[in-house]
Residue frames relative to the residue before (quaternion, step in Angstrom):
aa qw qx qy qz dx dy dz
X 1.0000 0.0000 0.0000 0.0000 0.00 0.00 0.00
X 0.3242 -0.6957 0.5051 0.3947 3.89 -0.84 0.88
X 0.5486 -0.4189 0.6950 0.2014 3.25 -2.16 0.44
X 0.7235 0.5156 -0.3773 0.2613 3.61 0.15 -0.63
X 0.2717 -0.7553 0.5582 0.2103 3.70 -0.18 1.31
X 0.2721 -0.6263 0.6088 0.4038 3.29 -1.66 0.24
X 0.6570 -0.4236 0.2936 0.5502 3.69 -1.29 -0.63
X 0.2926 -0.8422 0.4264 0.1527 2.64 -1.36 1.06
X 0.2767 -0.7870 0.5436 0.0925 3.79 -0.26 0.92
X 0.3181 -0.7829 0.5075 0.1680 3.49 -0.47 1.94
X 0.6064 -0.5599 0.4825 0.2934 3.46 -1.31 0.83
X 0.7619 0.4014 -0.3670 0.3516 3.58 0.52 -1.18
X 0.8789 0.2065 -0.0990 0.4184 3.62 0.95 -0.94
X 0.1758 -0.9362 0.2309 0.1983 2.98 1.99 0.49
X 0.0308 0.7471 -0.5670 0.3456 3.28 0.91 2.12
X 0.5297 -0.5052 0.6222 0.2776 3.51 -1.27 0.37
X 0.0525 -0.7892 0.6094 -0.0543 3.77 -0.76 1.14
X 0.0029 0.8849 -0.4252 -0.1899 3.38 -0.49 0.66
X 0.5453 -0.7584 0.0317 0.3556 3.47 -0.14 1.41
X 0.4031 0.6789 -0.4184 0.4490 3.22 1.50 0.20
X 0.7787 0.4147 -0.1229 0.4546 3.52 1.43 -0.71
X 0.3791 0.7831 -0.4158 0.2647 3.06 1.69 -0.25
X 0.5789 0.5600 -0.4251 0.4130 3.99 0.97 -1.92
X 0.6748 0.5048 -0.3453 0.4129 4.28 0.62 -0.88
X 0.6855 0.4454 -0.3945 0.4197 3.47 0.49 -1.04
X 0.7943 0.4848 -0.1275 0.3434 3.61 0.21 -1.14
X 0.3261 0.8793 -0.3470 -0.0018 3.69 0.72 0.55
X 0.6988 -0.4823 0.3444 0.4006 3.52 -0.82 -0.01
X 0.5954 -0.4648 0.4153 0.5069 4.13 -0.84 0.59
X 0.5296 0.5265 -0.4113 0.5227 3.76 0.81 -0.48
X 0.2886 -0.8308 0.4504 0.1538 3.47 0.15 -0.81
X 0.5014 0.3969 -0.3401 0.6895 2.69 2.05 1.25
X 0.4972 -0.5770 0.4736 0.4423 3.68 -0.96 0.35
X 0.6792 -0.5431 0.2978 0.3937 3.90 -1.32 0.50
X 0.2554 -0.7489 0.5731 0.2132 3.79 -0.40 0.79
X 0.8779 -0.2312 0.2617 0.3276 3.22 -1.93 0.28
X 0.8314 0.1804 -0.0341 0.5245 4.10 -0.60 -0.07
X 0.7014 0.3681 -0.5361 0.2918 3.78 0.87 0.33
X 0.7410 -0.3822 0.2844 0.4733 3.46 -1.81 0.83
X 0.6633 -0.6096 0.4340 0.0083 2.58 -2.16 0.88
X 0.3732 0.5536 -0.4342 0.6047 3.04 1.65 1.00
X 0.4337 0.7285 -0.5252 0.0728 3.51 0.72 -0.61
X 0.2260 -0.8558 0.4650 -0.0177 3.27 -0.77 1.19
X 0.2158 -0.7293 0.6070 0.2305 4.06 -1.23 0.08
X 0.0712 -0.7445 0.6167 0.2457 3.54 -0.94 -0.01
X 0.3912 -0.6563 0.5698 0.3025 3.51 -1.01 1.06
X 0.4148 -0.6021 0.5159 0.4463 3.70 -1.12 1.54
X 0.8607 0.1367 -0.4441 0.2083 2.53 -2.58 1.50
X 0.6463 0.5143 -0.3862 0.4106 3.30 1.26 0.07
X 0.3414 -0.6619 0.5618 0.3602 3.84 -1.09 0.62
X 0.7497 0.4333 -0.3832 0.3215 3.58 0.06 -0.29
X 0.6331 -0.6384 0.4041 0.1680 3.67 -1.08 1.04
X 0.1430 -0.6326 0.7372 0.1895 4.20 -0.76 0.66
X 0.3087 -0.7331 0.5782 0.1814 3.29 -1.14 1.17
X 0.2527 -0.7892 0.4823 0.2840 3.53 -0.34 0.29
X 0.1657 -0.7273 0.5081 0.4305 4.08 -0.16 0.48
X 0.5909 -0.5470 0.5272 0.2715 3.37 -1.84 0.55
X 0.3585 -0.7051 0.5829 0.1859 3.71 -0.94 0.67
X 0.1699 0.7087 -0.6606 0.1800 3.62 -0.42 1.07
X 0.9226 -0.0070 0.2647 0.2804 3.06 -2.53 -0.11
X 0.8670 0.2555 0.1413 0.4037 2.93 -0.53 -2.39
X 0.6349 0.6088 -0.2671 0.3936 3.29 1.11 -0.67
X 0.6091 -0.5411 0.1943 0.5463 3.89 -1.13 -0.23
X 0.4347 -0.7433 0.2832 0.4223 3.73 -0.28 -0.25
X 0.8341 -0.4466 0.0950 0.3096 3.37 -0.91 0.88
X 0.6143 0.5545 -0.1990 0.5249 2.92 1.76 -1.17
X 0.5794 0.4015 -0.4272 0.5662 3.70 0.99 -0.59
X 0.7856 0.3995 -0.4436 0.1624 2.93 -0.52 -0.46
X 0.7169 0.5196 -0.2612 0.3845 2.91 1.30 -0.59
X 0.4700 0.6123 -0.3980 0.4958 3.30 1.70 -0.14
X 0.6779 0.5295 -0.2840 0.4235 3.65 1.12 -1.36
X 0.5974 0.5813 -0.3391 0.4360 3.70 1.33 -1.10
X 0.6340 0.5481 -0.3043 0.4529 3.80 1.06 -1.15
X 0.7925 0.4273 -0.2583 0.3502 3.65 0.76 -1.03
X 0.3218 0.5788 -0.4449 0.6029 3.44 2.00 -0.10
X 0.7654 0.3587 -0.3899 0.3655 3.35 -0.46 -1.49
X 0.7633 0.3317 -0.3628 0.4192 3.97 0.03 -1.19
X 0.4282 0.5317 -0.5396 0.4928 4.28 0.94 0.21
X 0.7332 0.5082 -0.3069 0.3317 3.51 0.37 -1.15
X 0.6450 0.3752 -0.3007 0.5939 3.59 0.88 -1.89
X 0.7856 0.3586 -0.4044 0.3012 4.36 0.13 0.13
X 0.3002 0.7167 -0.3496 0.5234 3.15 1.88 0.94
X 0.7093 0.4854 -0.1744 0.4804 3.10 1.18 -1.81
X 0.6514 0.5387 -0.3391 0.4129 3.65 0.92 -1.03
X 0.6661 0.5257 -0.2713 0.4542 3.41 1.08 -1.31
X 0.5944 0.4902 -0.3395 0.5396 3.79 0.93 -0.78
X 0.6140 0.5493 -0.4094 0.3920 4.04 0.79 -0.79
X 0.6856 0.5487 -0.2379 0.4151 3.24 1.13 -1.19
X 0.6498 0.5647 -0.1948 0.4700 3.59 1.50 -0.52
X 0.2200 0.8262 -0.4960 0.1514 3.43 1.85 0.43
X 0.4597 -0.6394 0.4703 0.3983 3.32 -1.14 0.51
X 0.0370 -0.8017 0.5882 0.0993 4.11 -0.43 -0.09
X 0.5338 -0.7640 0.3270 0.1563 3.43 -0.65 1.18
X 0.3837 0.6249 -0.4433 0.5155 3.24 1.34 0.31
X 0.6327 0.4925 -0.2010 0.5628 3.84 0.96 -0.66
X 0.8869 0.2409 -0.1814 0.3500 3.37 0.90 -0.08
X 0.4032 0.7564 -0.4089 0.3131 3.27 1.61 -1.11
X 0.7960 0.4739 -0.2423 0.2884 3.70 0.71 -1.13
X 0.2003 0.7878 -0.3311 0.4792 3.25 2.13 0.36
X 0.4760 -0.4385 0.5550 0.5226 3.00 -0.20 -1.77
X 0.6884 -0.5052 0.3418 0.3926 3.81 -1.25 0.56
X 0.4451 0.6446 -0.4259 0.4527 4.36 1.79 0.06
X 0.6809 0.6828 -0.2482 0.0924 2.37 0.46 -1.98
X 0.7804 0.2626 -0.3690 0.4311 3.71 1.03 -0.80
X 0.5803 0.6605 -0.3840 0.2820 3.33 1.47 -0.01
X 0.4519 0.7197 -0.2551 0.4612 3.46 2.31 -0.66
X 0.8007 0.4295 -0.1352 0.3952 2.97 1.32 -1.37
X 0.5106 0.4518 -0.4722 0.5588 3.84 1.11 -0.44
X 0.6895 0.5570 -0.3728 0.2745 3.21 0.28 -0.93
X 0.6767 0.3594 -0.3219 0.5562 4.20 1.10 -0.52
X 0.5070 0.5661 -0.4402 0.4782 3.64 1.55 -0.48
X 0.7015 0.4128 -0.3320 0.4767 3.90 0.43 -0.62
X 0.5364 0.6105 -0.3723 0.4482 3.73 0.79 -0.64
X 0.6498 0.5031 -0.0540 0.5672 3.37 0.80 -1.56
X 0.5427 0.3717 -0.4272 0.6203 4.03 0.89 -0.40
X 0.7948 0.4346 -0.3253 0.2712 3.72 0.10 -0.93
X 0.6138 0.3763 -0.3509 0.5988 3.22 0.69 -0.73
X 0.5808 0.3555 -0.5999 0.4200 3.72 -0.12 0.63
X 0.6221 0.5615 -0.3498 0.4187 3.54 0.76 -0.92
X 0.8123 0.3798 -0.2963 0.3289 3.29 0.68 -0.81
X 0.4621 0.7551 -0.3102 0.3464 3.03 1.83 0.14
X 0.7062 0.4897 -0.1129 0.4987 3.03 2.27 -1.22
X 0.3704 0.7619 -0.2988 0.4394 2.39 1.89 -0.34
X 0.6298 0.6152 -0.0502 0.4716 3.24 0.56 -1.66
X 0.6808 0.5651 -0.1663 0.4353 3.72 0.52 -1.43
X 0.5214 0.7322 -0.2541 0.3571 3.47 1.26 -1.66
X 0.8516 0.3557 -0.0687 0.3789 2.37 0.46 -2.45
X 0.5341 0.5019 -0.5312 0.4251 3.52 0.64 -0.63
X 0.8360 0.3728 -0.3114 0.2553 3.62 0.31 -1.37
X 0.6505 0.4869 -0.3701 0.4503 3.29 1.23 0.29
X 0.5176 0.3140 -0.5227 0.6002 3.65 1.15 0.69
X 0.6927 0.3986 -0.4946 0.3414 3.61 0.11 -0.13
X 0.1788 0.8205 -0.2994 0.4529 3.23 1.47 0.13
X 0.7712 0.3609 0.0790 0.5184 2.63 -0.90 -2.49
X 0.7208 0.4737 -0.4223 0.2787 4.25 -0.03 0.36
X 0.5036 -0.5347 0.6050 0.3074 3.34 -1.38 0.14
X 0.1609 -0.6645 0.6002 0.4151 3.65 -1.29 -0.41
X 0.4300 -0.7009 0.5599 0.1018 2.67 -1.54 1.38
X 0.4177 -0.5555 0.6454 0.3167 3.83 -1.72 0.34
């Protein structure tokens, strides 16, 4: 499977993010990424969401840094080849007109819903891999 990410374009503010730049865009309620000695819950929130990305902690016993980050990359390029495959699934009004005159507006409209929540899935993915990233291993 390739490693090579395309750009990634953030769901919440749908800017172009390059991935070298991602660990900046995405920060913690602190408004810095998690430093050295905080608990292992240490978390990000993607802007506008209430609910926390845990980040896992890199340690000893745990997986190592490199997996994960190999495993985080092959999520992320499954996901962005979701999105392409879902692009190709535009809705096109020829497919619908015979509906009723809504029908293609009903439909782009759950087709884009359905684009986002993938995005925010990669969205999401980034960030873990870019605090798991941003660590040391730990004992």
């Amino acid at each position: 499977m390739s490693s090579t990410l395309e750009p990634f374009i953030c769901p919440n503010c749908h800017v172009p993010v390059p991935n070298d730049l991602i660990q900046e865009h995405f920060l913690n309620e602190k408004g810095r990424l998690p430093a050295d000695g905080e608990s292992d819950t240490t978390s990000t929130r993607p802007k506008g969401s209430d609910e926390a990305v845990v980040i896992p902690r890199v340690h000893l016993n745990g997986t190592s840094k490199g997996e994960l980050l190999v495993q985080l990359i092959e999520a992320e390029d499954a996901v962005f080849a979701a999105i392409r495959a879902l692009g190709l699934a535009t809705p096109h009004r020829r497919d619908y007109y015979v509906i009723d005159q809504d029908a293609i507006t009903r439909a782009r409209n759950a087709h884009r819903a359905r684009t986002l929540k993938l995005e925010e899935v990669l969205c999401e993915l980034q960030q873990v891999r870019a605090g798991v990233a941003a660590q040391e291993a730990r004992s």
